[in-house]
Residue frames as a rotation matrix with the C-alpha (Angstrom) as fourth column:
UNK 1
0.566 0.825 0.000 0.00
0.825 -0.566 0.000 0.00
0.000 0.000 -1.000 0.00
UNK 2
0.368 -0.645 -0.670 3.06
0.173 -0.661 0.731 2.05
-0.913 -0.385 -0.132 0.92
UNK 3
-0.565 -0.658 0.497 4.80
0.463 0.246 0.852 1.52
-0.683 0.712 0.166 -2.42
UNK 4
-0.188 0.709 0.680 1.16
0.982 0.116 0.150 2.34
0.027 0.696 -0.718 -4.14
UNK 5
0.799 0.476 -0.367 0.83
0.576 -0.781 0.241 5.69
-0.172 -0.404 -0.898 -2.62
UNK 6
0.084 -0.994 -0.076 4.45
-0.152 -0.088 0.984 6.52
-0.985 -0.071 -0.159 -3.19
UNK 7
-0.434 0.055 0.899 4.14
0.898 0.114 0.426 5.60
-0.079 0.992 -0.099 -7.04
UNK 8
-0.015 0.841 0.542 1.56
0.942 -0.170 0.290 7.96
0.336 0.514 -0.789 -6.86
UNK 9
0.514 -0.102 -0.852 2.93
0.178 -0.959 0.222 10.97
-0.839 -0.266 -0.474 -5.64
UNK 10
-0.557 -0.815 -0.161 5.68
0.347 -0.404 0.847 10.65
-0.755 0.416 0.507 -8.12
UNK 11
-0.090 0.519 0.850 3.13
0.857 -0.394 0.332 10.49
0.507 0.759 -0.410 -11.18
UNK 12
0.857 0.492 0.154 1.42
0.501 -0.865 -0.023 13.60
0.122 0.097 -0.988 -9.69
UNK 13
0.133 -0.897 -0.422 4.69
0.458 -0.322 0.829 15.16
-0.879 -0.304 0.368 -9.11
UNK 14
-0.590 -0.650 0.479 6.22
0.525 0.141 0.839 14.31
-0.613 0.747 0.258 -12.51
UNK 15
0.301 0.712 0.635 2.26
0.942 -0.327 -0.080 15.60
0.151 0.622 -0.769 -14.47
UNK 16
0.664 -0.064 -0.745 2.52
0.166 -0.959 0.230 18.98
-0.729 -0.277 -0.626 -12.16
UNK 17
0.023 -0.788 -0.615 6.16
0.174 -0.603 0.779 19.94
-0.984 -0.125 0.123 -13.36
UNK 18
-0.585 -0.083 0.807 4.96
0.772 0.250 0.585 18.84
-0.250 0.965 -0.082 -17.14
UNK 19
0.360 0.894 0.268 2.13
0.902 -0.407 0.147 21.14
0.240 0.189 -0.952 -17.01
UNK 20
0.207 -0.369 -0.906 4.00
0.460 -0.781 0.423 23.85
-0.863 -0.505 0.008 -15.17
UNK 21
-0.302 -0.823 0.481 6.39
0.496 0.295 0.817 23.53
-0.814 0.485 0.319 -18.24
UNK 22
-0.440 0.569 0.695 4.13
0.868 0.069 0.492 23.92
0.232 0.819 -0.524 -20.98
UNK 23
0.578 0.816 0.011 1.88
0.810 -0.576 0.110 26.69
0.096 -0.055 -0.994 -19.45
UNK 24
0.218 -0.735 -0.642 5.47
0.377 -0.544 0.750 28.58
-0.900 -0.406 0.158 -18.83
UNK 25
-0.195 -0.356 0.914 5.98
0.498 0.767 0.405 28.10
-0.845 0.534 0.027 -22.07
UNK 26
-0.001 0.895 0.445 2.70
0.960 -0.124 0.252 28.94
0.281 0.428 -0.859 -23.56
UNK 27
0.929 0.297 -0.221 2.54
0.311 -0.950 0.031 32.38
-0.201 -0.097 -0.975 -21.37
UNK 28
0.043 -0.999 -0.027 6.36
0.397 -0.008 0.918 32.74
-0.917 -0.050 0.396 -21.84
UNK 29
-0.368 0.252 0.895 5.16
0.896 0.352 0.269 33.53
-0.248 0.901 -0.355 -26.10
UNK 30
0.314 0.491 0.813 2.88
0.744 -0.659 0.110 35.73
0.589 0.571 -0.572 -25.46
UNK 31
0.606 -0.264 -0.750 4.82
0.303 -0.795 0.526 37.93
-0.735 -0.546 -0.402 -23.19
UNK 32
-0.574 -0.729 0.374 7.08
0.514 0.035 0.857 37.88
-0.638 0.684 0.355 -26.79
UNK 33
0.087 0.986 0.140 4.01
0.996 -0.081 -0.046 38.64
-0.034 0.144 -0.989 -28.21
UNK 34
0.672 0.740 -0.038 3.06
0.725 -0.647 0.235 41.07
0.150 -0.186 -0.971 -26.67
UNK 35
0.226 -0.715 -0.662 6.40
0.578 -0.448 0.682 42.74
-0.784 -0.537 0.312 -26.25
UNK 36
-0.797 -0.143 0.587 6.60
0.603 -0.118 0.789 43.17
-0.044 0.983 0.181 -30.07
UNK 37
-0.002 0.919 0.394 3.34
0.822 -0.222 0.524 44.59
0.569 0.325 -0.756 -30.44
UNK 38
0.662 -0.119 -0.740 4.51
0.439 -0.739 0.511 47.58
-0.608 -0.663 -0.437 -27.56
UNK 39
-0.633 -0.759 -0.151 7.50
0.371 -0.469 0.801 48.34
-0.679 0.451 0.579 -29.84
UNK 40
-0.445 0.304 0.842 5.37
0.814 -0.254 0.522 48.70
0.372 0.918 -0.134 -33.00
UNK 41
0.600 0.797 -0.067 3.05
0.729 -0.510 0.458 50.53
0.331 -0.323 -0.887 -30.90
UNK 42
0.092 -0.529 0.844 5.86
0.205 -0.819 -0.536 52.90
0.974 0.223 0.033 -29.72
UNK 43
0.882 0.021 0.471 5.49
-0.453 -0.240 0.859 52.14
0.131 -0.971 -0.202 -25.70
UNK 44
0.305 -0.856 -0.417 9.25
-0.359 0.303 -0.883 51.14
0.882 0.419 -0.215 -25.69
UNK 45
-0.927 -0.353 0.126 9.80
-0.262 0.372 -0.891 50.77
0.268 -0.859 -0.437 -21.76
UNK 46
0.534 0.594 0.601 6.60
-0.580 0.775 -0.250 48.54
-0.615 -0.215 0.759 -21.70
UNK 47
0.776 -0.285 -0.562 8.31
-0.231 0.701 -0.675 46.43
0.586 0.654 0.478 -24.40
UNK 48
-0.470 -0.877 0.097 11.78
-0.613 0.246 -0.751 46.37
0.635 -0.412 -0.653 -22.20
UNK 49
-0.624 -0.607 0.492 10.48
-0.781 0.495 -0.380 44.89
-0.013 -0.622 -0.783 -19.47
UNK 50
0.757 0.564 -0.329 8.04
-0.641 0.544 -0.542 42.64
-0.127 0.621 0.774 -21.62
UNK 51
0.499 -0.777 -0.384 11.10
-0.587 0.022 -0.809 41.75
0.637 0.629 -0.445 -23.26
UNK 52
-0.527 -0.648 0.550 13.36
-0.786 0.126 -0.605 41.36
0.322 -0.751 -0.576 -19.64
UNK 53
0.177 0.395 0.901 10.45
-0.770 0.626 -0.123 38.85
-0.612 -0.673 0.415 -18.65
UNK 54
0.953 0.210 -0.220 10.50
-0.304 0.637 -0.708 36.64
-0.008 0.742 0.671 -21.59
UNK 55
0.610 -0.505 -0.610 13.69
-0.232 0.623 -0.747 36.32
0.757 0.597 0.263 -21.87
UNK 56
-0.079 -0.131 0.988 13.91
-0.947 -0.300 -0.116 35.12
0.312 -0.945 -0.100 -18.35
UNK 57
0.604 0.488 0.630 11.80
-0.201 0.858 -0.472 32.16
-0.771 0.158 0.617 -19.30
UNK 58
0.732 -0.347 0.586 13.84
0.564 0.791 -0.236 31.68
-0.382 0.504 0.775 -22.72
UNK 59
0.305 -0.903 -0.301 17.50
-0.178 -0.365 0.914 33.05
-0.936 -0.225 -0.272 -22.35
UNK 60
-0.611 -0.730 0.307 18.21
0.210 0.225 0.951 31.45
-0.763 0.646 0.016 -26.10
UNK 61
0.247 0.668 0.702 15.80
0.815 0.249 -0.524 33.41
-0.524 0.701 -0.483 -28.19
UNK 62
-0.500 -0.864 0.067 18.29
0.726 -0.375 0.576 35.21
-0.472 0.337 0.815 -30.53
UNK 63
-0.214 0.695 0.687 15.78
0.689 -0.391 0.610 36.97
0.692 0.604 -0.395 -32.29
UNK 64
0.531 0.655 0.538 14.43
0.259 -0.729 0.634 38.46
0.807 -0.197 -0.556 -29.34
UNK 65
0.231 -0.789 -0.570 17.71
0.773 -0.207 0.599 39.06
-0.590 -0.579 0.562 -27.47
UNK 66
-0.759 -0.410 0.506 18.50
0.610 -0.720 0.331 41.53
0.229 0.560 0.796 -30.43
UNK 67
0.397 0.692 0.603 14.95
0.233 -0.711 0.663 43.60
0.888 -0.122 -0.444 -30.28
UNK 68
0.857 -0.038 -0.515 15.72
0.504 -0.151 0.850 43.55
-0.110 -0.988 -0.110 -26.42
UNK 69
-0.183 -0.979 -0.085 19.48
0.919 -0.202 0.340 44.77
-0.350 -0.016 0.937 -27.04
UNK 70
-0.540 -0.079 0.838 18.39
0.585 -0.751 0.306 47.49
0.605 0.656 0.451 -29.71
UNK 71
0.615 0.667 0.421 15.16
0.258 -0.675 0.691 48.89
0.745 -0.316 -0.587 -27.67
UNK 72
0.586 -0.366 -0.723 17.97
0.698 -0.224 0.680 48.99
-0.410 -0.903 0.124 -24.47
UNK 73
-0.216 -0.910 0.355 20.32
0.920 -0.068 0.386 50.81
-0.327 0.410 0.852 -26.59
UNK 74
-0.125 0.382 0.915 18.25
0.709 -0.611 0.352 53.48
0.694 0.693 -0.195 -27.97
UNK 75
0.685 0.658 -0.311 17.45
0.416 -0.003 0.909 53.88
0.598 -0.753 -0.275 -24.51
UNK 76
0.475 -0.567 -0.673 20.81
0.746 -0.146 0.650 54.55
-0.467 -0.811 0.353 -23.47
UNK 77
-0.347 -0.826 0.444 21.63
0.936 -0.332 0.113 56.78
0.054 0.455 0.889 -26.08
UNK 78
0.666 0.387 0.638 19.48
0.404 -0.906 0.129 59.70
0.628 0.172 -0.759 -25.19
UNK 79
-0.266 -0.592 0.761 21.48
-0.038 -0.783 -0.621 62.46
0.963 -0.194 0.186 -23.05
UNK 80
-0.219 0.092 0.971 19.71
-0.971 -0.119 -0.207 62.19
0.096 -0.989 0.116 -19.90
UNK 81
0.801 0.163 -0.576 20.66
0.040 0.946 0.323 58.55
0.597 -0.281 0.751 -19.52
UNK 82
0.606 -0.521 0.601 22.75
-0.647 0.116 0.754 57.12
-0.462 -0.846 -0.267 -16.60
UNK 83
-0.322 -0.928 -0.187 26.07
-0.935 0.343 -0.088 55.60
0.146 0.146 -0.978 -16.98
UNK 84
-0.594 -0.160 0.788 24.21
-0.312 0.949 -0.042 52.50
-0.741 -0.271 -0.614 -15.91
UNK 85
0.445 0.891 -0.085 21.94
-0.260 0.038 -0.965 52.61
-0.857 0.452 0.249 -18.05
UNK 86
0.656 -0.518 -0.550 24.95
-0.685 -0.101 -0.721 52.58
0.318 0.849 -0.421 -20.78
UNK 87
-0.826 -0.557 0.089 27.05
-0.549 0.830 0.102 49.67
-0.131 0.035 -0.991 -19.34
UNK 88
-0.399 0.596 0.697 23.64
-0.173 0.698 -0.695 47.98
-0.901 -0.398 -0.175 -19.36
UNK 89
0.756 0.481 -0.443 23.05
-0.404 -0.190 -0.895 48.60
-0.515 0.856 0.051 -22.86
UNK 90
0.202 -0.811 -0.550 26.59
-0.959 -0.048 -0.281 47.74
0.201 0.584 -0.787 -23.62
UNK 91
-0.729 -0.023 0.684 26.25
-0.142 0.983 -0.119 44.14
-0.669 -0.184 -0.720 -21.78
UNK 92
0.271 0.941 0.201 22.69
-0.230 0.267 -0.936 43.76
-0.935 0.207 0.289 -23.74
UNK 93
0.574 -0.210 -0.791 24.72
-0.818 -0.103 -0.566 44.17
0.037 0.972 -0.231 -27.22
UNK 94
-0.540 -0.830 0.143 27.69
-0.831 0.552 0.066 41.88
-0.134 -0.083 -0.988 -26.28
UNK 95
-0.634 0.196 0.748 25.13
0.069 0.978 -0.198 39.02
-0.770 -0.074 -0.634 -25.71
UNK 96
0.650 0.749 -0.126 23.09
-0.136 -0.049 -0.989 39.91
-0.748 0.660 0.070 -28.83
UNK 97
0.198 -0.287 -0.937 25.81
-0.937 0.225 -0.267 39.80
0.287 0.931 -0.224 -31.06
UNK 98
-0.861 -0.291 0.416 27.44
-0.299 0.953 0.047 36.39
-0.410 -0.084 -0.908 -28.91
UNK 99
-0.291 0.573 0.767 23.57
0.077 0.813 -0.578 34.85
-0.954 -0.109 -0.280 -30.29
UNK 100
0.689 0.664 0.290 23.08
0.272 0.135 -0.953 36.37
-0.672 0.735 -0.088 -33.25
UNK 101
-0.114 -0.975 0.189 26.78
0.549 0.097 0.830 36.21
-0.828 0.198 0.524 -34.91
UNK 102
-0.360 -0.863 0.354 25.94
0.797 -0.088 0.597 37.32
-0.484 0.498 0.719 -38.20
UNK 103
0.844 0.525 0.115 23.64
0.533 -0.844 -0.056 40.58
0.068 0.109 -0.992 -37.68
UNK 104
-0.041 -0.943 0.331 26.01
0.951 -0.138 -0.277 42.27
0.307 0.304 0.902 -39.21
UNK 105
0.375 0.421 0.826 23.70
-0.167 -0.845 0.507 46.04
0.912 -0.328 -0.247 -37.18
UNK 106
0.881 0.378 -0.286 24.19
0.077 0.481 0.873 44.48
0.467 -0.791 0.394 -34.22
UNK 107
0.660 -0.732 -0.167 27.88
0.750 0.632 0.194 44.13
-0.036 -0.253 0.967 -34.54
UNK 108
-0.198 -0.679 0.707 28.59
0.629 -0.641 -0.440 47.46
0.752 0.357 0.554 -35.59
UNK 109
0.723 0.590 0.359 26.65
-0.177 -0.344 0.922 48.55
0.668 -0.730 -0.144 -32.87
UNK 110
0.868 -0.169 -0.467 28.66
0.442 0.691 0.572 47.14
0.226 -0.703 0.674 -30.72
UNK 111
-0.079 -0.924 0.374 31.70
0.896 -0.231 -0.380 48.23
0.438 0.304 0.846 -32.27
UNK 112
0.251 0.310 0.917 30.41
0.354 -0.911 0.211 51.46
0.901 0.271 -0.338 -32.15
UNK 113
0.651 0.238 0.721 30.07
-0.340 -0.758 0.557 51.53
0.679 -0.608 -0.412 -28.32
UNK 114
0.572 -0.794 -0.207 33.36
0.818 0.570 0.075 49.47
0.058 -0.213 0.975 -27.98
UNK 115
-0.101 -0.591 0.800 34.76
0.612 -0.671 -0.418 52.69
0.785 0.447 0.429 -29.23
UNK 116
0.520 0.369 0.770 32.70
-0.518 -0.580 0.628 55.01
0.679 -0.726 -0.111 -26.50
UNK 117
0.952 -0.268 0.149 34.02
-0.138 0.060 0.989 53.02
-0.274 -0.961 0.020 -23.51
UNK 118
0.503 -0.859 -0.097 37.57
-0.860 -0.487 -0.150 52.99
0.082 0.159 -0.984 -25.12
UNK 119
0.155 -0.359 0.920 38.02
-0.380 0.838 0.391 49.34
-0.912 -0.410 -0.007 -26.08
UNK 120
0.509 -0.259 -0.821 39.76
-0.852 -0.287 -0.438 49.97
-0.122 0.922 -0.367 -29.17
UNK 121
-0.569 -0.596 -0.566 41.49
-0.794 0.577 0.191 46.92
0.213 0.558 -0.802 -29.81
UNK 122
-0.866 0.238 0.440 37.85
0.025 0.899 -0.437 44.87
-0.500 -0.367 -0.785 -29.25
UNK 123
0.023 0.792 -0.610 36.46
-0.116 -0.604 -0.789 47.28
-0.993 0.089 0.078 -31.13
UNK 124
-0.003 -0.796 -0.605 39.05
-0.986 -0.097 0.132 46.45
-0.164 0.597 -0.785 -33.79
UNK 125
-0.824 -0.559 0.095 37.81
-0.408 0.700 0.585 42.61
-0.394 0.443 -0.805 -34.18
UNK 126
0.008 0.984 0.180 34.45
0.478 0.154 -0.865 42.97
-0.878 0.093 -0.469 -33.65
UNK 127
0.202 0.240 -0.950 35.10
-0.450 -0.839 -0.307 45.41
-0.870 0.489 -0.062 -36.95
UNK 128
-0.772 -0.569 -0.283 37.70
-0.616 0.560 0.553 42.90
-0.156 0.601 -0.784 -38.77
UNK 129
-0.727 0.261 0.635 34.64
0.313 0.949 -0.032 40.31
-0.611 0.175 -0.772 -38.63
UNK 130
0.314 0.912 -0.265 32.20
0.194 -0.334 -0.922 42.65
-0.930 0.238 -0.282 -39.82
UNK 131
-0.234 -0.583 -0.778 34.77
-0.807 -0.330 0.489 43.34
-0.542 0.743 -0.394 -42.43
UNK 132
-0.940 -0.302 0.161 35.27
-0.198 0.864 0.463 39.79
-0.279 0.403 -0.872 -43.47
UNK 133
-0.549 0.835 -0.018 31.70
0.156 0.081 -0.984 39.43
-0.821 -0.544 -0.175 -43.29
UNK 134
0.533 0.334 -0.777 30.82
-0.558 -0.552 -0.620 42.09
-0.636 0.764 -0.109 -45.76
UNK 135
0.045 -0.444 -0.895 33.30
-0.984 0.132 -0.115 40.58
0.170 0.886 -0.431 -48.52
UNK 136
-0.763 0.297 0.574 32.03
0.236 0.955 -0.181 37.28
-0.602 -0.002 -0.799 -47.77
UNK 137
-0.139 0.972 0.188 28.77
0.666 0.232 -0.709 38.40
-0.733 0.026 -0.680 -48.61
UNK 138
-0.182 0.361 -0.915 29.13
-0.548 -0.810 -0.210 41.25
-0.816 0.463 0.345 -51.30
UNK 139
-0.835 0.188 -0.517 28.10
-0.533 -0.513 0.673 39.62
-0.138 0.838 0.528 -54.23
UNK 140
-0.758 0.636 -0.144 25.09
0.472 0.687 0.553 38.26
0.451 0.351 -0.821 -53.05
UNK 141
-0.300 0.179 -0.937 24.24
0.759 -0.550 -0.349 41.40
-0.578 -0.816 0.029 -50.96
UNK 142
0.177 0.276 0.945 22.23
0.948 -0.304 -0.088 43.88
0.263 0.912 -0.316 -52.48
UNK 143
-0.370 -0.488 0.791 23.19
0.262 -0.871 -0.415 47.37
0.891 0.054 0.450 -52.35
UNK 144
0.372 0.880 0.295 20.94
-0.311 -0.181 0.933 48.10
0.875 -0.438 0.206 -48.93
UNK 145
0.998 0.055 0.037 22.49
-0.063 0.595 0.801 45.44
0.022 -0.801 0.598 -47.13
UNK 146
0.218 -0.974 0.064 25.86
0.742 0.123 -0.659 46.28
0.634 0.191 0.749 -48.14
UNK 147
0.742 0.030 -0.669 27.78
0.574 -0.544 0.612 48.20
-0.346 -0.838 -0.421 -45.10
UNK 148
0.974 -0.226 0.030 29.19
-0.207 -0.932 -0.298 51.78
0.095 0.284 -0.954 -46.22
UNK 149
0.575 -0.796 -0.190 32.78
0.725 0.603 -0.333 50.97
0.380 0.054 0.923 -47.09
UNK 150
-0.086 -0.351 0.932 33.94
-0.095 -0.929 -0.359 54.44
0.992 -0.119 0.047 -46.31
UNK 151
0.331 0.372 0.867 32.33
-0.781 -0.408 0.473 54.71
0.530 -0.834 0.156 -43.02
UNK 152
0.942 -0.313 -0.119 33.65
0.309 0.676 0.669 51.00
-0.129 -0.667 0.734 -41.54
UNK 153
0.201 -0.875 0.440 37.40
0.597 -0.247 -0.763 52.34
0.777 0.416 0.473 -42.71
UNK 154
-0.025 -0.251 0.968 36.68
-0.182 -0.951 -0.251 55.30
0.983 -0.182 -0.022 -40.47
UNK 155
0.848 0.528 0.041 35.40
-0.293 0.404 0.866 53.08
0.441 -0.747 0.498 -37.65
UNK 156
0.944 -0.291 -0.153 38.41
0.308 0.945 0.106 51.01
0.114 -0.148 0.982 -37.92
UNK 157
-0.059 -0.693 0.719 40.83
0.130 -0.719 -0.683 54.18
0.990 0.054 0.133 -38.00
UNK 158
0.266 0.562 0.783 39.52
-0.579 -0.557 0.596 55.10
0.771 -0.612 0.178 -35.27
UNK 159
0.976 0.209 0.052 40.26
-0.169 0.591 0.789 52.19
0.134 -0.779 0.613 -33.38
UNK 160
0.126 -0.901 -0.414 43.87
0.988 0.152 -0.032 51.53
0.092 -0.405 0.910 -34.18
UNK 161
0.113 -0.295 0.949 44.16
0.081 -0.949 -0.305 55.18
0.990 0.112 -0.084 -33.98
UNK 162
0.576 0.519 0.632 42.93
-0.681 -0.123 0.721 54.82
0.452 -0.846 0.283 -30.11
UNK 163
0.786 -0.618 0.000 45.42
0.591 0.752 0.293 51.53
-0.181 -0.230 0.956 -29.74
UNK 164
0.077 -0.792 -0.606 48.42
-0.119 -0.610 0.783 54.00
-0.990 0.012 -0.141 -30.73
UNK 165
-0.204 -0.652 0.731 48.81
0.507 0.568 0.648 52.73
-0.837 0.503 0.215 -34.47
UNK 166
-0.053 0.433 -0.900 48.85
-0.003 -0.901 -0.434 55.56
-0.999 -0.021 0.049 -36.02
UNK 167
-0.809 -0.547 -0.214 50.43
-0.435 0.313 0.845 54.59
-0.395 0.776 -0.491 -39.62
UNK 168
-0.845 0.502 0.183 48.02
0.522 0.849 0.079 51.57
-0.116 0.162 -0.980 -39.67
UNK 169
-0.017 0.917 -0.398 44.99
0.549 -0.324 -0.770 54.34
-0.835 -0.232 -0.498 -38.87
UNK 170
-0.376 -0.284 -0.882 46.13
-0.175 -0.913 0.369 56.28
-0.910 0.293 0.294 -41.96
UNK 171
-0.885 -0.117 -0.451 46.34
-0.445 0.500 0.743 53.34
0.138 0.858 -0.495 -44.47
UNK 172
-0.663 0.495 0.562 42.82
0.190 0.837 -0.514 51.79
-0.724 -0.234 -0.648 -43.35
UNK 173
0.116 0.810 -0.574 40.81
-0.594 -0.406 -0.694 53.45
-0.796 0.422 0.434 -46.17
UNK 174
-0.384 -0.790 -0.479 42.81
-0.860 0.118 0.496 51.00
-0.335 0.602 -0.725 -48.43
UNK 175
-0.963 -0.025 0.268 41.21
0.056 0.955 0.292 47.87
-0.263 0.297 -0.918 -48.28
UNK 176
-0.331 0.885 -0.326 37.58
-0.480 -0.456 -0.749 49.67
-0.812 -0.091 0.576 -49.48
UNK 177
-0.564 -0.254 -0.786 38.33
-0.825 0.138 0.547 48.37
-0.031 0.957 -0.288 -52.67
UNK 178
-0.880 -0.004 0.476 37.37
-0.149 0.952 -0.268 44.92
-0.452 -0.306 -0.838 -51.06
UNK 179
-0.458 0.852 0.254 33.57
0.597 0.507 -0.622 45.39
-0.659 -0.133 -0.741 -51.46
């Protein structure tokens, strides 16, 4: 009888945590959902912490680790944001590009505010891939999606300029040709 009653806890056990699962799941969606549908709608800090809940529940949705990354970002770039607010935007990019490798926005982002906190020589690979990237992809890229050769050159001055290499910051407009 002991043994019977004791079977039976586990089943109900084992159903609960399945159901939990699923209904996490299920509301876990529409908090995606509905987070998307604030952005369009233009209530951005409802969508953040939409956004912050979902991806609480699912930590590996790359898709919606970038929206989350960009709406934090925008967020830190007005003027009357807080320095935390900007490392917190700058952690939000790092793991958006670490999931979505070859959003090639994402990455320049990044770069971009590699450059602001003066991490010029991380700014400087996170550029080199975006580089390689692009001239992987230019001739199946259509003009739109092709990133401004001119303007990654200057990016990438910029950085070894900031690393000391000054030569190297002179001669970077050279490889434009690539793409």
């Amino acid at each position: 009888m002991l043994l019977l009653l004791l079977a039976a806890a586990v089943v109900a056990a084992g159903t609960v945590y399945v159901v939990h699962r699923i209904q996490v799941a299920r509301n876990a969606g529409l908090l995606a959902s509905l987070a998307r549908e604030k952005r369009e709608a233009g209530k951005n800090l409802e969508a953040l912490g939409l956004y912050a809940r979902y991806l609480s529940y699912n930590p590996r949705d790359a898709a919606a680790q970038a929206e989350f990354a960009e709406l934090v970002v925008d967020r830190a770039e007005r003027a009357e944001a807080t320095n935390d607010e900007r490392r917190f935007a700058y952690n939000a990019l790092e793991t958006a590009v670490r999931k979505n490798p070859d959003n090639g926005k994402l990455r320049r982002r990044l770069a971009e505010w590699m450059l602001r906190f003066g991490r010029f020589g991380d700014a400087l690979s996170e550029l080199n891939v975006l580089w390689e990237q692009a001239v992987a992809a230019a001739p199946q890229a259509d003009e739109a999606e092709r990133p401004d050769p001119a303007s990654l050159a200057l990016l990438r001055a910029y950085a070894l300029n900031g690393q000391g290499e000054y030569r190297a910051a002179a001669r970077s407009e050279e490889h434009t040709s690539e793409l």
